[in-house]
N, C-alpha and C positions, 0 to 999 in steps of 0.2 A: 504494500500500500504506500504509495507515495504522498506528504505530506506538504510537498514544499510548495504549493498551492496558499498554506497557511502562514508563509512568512512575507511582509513588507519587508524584510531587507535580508536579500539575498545571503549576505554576510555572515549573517547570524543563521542563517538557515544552513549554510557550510559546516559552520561550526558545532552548530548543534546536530549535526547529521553526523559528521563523524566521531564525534566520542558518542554518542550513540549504540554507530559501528561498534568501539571500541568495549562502550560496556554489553553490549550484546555479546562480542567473543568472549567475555568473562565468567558472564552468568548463565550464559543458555543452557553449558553443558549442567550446569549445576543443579538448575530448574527442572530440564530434562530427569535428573537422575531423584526426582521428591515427586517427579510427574503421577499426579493418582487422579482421579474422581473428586472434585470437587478440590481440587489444591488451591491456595489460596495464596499470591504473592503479595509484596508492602514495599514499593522503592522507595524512600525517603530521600525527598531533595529531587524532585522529578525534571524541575524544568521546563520545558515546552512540550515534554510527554511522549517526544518521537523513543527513546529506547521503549516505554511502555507500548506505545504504539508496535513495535517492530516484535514485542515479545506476545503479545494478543495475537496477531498474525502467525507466529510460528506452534503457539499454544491458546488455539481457538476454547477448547474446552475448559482452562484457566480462569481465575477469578483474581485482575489484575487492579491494585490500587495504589496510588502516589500520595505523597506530601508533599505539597508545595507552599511555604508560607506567601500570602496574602501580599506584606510589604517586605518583598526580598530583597528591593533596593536596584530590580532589574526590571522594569518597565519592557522591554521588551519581550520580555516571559509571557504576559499574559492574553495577549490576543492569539498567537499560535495554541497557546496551552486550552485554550477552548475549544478549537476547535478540534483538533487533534482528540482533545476527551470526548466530546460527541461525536465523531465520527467514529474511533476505534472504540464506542460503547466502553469509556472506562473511567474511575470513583476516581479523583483527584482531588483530597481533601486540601481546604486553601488555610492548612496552619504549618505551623513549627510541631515536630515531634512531641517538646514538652507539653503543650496542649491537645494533642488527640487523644482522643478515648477509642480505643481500639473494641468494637464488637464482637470480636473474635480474634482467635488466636491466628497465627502466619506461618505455614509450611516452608515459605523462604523470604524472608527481608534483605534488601539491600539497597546500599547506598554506595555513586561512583563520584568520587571527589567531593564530597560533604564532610565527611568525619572531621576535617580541618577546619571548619568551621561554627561547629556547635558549642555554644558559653559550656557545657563540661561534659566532656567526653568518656566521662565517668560515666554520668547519670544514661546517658546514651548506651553506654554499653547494659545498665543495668536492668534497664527499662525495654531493650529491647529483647533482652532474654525473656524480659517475662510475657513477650509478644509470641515471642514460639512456643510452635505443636511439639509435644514429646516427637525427636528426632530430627525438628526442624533446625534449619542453618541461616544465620544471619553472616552475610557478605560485606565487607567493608575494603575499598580503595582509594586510599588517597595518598600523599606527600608524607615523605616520614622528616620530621623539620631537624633528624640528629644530623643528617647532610644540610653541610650549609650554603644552601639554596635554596630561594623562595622561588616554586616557578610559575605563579601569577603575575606578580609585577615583575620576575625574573632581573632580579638584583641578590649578590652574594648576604649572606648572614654573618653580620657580625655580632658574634657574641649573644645577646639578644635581642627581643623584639624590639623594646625601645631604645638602643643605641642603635639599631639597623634604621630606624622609623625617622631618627635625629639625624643619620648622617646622607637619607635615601629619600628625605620629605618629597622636596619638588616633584621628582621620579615617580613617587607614588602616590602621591594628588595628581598629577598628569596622567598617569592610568587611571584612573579611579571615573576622573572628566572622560576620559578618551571613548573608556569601554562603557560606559553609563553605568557602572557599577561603584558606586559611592557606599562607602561604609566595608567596602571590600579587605581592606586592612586591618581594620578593627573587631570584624570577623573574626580571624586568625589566629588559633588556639595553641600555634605551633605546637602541637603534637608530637611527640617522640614514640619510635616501635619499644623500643624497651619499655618506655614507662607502664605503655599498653599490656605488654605481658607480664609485668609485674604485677599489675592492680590485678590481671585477670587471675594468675594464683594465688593472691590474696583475699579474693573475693569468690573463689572457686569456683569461677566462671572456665568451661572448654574453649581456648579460643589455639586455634594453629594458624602458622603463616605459611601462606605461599609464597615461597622463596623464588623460584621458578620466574615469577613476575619479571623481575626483572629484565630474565635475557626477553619475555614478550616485548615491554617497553624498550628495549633494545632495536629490539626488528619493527617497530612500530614507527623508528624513524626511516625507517627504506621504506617502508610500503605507504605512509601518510603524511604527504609531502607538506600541508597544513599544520601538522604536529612540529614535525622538523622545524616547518618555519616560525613557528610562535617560540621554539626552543634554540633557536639558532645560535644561542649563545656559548651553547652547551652540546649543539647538534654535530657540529665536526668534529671535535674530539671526541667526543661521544661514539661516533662513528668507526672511527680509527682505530678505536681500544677495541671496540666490539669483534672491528676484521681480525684483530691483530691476539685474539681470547683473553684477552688483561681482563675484559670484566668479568670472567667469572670467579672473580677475588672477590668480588662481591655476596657471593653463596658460600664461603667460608663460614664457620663459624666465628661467632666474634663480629666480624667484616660486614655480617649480613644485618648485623640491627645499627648499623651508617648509610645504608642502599637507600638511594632518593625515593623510592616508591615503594608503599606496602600495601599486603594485599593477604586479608586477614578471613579467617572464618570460625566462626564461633555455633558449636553444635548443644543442641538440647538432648 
């Protein structure tokens, strides 16, 4: 089902089509393997709704639902995201996680570049366990901020947020105006994978990492020339290592909770 009918600007319509793409290759399989009679998904952080759109499509008999808060601060989210919900017949509740009331429980939850986001990523995680079915999997991909690298506004980390914020201002007010996403830095939970799996044995929460992710996002810059170019800063040497096997120094132990992207699953 083609969607791009529903965007005024082309732009955004690229962009949102290919991480899309992207979180489609992540979750399908995953979906697939919870696939039953009446299974019931939850994206958190939906968007314009084309990944929901693309997984109703491949999982007709699915019962598919989003979050999407109301005032995301992305103005152009919400005229696509209507239509898109009425045409692929799907629930797109218009809050923040910490205010839904979930009417049932969720065979698979996920969220693709959100978890960097949310005021505490604790509660997130806590809350979302209590959204799954006995054996169900909540999915999480986003930025692990132990590499220092921020790659929204893609400027290096120094040290912390706000020595990064003091020394990167104009840089990141100029994106903020650029991308009509205002508030996009103050978002920003930086998030560490350690910290992640610490709380989760703490709190005896099941969560495993897909280590693997990475060499994905590796090859994601050959094959998604839009990807590449919003990372370009990072994309050739990136590149280089990749031909050359340096990164899979990355999937060491140790080495692997510094890897720019994680890609988490937590089982009921």
């Amino acid at each position: 089902m083609d969607f791009r009918d529903a965007f005024a600007d082309p732009d955004y319509y690229i962009l949102s089509d290919e991480e899309a793409a992207f979180g489609f290759s992540e979750v399908e399989g995953i979906i697939a393997a919870h696939a039953k009679p009446g299974m019931r998904c939850l994206e958190i952080g939906s968007g314009p709704a084309l990944l929901l759109g693309r997984l109703k499509a491949r999982f007709p008999d699915g019962h598919f639902e989003g979050l999407e808060p109301a005032s995301a601060g992305f103005g152009k989210t919400d005229a696509p995201l209507a239509v898109i919900a009425a045409r692929a017949g799907l629930t797109v509740h218009r809050c923040g996680y910490e205010d839904f009331q979930p009417p049932q429980k969720y065979d698979v939850i996920f969220s693709i570049n959100v978890f960097e986001h949310v005021a505490s990523w604790r509660d997130y995680l806590t809350r979302t366990y209590d959204w799954l079915t006995p054996g169900g999997v909540a999915v999480i991909l986003c930025p692990n901020y132990a590499f220092p690298w921020e790659p929204h506004v893609r400027i290096p980390i120094v040290l912390t947020k706000a020595l990064t914020h003091r020394l990167f201002r104009g840089r990141i007010e100029s994106f903020e105006t650029n991308a009509d996403y205002r508030g996009l830095w103050a978002s920003l939970n930086f998030v560490k994978k350690r910290q992640v799996l610490a709380f989760a044995r703490q709190a005896g929460l099941k969560i495993a990492s897909d280590d693997p992710v990475m060499d994905r996002m590796f090859r994601r810059l050959f094959t998604d020339p839009h990807f590449a170019g919003r990372q370009k800063a990072l994309a050739g040497i990136a590149k280089l290592f990749y031909r050359l096997g340096l990164t899979r120094i990355l999937e060491w132990p140790g080495v692997r909770l510094f890897a720019p992207f994680m890609a988490l699953r937590m089982t009921k």
